[in-house]
C-alpha positions as CSV (number, residue, x, y, z in Angstrom):
1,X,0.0,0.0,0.0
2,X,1.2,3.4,-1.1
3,X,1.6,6.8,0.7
4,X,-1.6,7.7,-0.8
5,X,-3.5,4.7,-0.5
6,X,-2.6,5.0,3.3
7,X,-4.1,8.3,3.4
8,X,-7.2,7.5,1.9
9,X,-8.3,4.9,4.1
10,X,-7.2,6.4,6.8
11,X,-9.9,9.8,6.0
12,X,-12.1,6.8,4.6
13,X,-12.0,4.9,8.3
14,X,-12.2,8.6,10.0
15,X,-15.1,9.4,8.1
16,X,-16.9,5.8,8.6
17,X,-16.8,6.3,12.6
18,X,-18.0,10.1,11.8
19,X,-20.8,9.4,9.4
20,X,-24.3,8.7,10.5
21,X,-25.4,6.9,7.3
22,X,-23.5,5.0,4.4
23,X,-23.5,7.7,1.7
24,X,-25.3,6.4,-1.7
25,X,-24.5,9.7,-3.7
26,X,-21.4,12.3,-3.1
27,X,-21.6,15.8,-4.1
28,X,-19.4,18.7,-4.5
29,X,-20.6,22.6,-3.9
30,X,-18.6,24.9,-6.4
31,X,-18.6,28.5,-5.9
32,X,-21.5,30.1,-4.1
33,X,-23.4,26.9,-4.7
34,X,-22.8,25.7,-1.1
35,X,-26.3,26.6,0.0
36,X,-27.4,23.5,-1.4
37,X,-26.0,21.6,2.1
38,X,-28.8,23.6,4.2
39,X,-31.1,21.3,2.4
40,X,-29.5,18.2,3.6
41,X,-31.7,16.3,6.4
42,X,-30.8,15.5,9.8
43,X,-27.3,17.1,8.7
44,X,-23.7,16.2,10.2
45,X,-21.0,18.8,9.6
46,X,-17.3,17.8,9.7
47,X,-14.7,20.3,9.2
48,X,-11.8,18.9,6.6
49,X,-9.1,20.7,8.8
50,X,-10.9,17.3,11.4
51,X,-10.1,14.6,8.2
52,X,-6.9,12.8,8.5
53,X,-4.9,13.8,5.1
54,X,-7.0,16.7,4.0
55,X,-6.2,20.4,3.4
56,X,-7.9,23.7,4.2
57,X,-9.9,24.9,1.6
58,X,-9.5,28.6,0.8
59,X,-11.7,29.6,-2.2
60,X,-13.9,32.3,-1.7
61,X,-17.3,30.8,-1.2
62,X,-16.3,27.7,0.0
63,X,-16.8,26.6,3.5
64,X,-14.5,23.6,3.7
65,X,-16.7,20.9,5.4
66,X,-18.5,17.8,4.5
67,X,-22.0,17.6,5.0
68,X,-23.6,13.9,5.9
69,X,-27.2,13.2,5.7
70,X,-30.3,12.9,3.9
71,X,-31.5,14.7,0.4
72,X,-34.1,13.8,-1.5
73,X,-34.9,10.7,-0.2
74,X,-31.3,9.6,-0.6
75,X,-28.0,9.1,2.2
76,X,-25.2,11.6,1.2
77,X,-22.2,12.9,1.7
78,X,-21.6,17.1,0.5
79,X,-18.3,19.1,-0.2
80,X,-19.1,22.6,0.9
81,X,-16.5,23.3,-1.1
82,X,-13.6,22.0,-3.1
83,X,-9.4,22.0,-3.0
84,X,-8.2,23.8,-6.1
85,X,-5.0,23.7,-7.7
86,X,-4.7,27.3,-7.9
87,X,-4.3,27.3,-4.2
88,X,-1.5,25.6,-4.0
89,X,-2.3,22.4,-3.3
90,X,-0.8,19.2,-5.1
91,X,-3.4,17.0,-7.1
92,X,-3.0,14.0,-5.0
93,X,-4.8,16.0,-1.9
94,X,-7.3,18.1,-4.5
95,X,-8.5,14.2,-5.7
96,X,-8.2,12.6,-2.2
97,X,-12.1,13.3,-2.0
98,X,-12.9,11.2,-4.5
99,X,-11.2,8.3,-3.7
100,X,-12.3,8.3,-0.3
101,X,-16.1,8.6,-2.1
102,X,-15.2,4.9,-4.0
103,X,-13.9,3.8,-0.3
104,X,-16.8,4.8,1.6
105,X,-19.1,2.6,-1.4
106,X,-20.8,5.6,-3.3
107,X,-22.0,4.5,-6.3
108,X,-22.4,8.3,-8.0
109,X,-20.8,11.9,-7.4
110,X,-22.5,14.8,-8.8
111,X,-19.5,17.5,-9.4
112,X,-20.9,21.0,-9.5
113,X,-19.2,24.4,-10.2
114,X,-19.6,28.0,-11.6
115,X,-18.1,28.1,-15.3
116,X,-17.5,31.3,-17.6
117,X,-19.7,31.2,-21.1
118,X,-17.4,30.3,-23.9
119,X,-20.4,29.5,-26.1
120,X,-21.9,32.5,-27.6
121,X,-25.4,31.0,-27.2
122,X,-24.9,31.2,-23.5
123,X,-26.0,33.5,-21.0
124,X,-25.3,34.1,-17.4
125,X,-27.4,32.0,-15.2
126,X,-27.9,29.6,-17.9
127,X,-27.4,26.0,-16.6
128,X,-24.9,23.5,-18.3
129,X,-24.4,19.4,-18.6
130,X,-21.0,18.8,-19.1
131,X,-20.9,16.2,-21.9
132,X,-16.9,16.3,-21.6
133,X,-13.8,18.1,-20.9
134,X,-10.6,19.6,-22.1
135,X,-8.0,19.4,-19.3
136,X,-6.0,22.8,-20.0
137,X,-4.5,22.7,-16.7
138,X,-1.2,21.3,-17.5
139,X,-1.4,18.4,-15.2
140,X,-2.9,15.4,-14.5
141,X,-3.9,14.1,-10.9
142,X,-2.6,10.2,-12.1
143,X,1.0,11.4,-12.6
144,X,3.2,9.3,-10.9
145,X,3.6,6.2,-9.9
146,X,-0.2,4.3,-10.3
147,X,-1.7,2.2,-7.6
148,X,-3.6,-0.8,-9.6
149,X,-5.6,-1.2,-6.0
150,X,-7.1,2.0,-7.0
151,X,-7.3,2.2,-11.1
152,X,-5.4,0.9,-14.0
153,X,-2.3,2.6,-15.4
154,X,-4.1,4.2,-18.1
155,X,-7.0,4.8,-17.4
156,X,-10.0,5.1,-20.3
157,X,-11.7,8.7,-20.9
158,X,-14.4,7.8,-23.0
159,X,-17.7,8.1,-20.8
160,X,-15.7,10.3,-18.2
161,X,-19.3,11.9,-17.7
162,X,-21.6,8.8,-17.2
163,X,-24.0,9.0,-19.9
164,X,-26.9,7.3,-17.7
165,X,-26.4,9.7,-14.9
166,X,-26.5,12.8,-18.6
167,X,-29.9,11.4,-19.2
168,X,-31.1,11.6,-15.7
169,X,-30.9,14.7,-15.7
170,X,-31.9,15.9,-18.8
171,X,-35.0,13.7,-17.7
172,X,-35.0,15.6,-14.3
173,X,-34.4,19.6,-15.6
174,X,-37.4,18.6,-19.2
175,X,-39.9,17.3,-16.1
176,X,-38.9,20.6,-14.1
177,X,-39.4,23.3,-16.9
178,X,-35.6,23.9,-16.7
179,X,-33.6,24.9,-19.9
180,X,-30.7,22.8,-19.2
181,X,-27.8,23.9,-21.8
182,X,-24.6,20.6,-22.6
183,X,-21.7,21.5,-23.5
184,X,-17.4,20.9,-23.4
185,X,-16.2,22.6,-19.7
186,X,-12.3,23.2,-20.0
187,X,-10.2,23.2,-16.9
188,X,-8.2,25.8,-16.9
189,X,-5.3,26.6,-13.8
190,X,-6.1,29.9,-12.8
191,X,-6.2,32.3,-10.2
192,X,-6.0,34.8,-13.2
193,X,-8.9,34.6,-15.4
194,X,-8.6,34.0,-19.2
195,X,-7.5,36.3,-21.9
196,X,-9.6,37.2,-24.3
197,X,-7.2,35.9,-26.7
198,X,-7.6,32.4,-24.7
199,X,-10.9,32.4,-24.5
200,X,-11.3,33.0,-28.5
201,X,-8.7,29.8,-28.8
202,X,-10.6,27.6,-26.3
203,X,-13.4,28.2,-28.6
204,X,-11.8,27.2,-31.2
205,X,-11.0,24.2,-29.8
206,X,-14.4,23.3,-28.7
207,X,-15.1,24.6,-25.3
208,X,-18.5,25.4,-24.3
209,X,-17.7,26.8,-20.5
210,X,-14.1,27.4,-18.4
211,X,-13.3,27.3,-14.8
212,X,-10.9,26.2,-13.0
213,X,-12.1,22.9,-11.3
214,X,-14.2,19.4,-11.8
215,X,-11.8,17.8,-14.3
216,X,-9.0,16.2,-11.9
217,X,-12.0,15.1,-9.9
218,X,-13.8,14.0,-12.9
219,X,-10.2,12.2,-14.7
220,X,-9.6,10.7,-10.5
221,X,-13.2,9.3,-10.7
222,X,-12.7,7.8,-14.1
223,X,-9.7,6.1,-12.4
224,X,-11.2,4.6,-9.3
225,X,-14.4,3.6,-11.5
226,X,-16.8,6.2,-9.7
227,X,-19.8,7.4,-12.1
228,X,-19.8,11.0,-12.4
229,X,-22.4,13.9,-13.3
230,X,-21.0,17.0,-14.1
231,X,-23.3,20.5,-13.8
232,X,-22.0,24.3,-14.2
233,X,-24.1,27.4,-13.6
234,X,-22.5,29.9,-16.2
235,X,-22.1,33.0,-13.6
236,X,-20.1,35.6,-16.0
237,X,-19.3,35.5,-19.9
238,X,-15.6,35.1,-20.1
239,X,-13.1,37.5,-21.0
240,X,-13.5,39.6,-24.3
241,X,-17.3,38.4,-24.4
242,X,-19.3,41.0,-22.2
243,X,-17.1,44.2,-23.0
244,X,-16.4,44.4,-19.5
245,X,-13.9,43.3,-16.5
246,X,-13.8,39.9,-14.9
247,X,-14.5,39.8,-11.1
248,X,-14.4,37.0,-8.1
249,X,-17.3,39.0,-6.4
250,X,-19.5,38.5,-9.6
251,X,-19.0,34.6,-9.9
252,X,-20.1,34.6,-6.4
253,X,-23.2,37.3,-6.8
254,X,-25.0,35.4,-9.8
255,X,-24.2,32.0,-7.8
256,X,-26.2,33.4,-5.2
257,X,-29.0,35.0,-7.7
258,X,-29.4,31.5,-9.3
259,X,-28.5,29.0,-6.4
260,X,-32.0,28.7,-5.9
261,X,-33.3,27.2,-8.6
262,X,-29.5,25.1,-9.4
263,X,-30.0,23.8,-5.6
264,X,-33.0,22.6,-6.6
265,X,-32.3,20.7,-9.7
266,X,-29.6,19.2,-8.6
267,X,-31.8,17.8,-5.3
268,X,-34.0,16.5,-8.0
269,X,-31.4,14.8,-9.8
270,X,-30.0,13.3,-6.5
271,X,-33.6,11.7,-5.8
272,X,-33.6,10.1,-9.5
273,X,-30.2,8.7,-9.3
């Protein structure tokens, strides 16, 4: 057993004593989406600075706990808040999450965050399935030496984005009335947003939505055979788009504006998975 592998269980056995319930379907809160863990049941809140192994989060927006309990009729466990490799962290701890998610037994994560409109058929507050991904970050979270206890050396990117969970919820946002847009998200490093210059090639190139999370979680999950559903609210139009500056505070503001209604999507999806 690896360094890594070590640390896993160990937050995996920390968690097990911690948790009240066996978590059926994981989820993690982008930015300003964390409201969606004051809808959780009967909730139990565990700081990660408590997690064996795990890092402080320190993205605006995020609150850096899990979340354990009921939603929609289903046991899970919530990241109020993700690790980001803008912040310094290395990749191993920003995908530790997700491994500990195929340790504890969940059989789907839901991977939320708030994406800048590449698309010019976007707008903000517009709502996005990620079909797929570009990984623009210059790294990849399975560098290094692999652990076949966890995932295979190379590791398949096909159906990165589970296409049952995809037609869940389209099913889910057609039943709701919600215009649900699909589309390529690109992970991109950050903390400095885009160029407009980037943001015209990421276009070209196929992108739909950036930001600057979900795919080492999504590529981890991939690894560790964990089926994933990926959902962005589109909060600002990236750079060159709107004829305006690019703020943090924004992101956050519309995340707010539109949490409502993405909180409650994504609780529907969660019952129907």
């Amino acid at each position: 057993m690896n360094a890594e592998h070590e640390l896993v269980h160990q937050a995996a056995d920390f968690l097990k004593h911690r948790l009240p319930l066996q978590p059926e379907v994981a989820l993690v809160l982008g930015s300003g989406l964390g409201g969606l863990a004051q809808r959780i049941g009967d909730p139990v809140v565990i700081p990660y600075s408590e997690v064996p192994g795990f890092p402080l989060s320190t993205a605006p927006g995020h609150a850096g706990q899990f979340v354990s309990g009921r939603l929609a009729g289903k046991n899970v466990l919530c990241m109020q808040g993700r690790f980001h490799y803008y912040e310094g962290h290395e990749m191993a701890a920003i995908v530790r999450p997700v491994r500990v998610f195929k340790a504890l037994n969940c059989r789907a994560l839901i991977l939320t965050n708030a994406a800048g409109g590449v698309n010019w058929d976007f707008s903000v507050g517009d709502f996005m399935l990620i079909t797929d991904h570009i990984n623009f970050m210059g790294v990849n979270p399975l560098r290094g030496p692999n652990d076949d206890a966890i995932g295979p050396r190379f590791c398949d990117m096909t159906t990165a984005y589970d296409p049952a969970l995809q037609q869940t919820a389209r099913k889910t946002a057609a039943d709701m009335g919600i215009a649900l847009r699909e589309g390529v998200y690109l992970g991109y490093m950050g903390p400095s947003f885009e160029t407009p210059a980037e943001i015209r090639a990421f276009r070209t190139l196929g992108a739909d939505a950036v930001g600057m999370s979900t795919v080492p979680e999504a590529i981890a999950a991939a690894h560790c055979g964990l089926p994933v559903l990926g959902l962005s609210l589109i909060t600002n139009m990236a750079a060159g788009m709107a004829g305006k500056r690019l703020c943090g505070e924004e992101v956050i503001e519309i995340a707010n504006a539109r949490g409502p209604v993405f909180q409650q999507l994504v609780e529907q999806i969660t019952a129907a998975v």
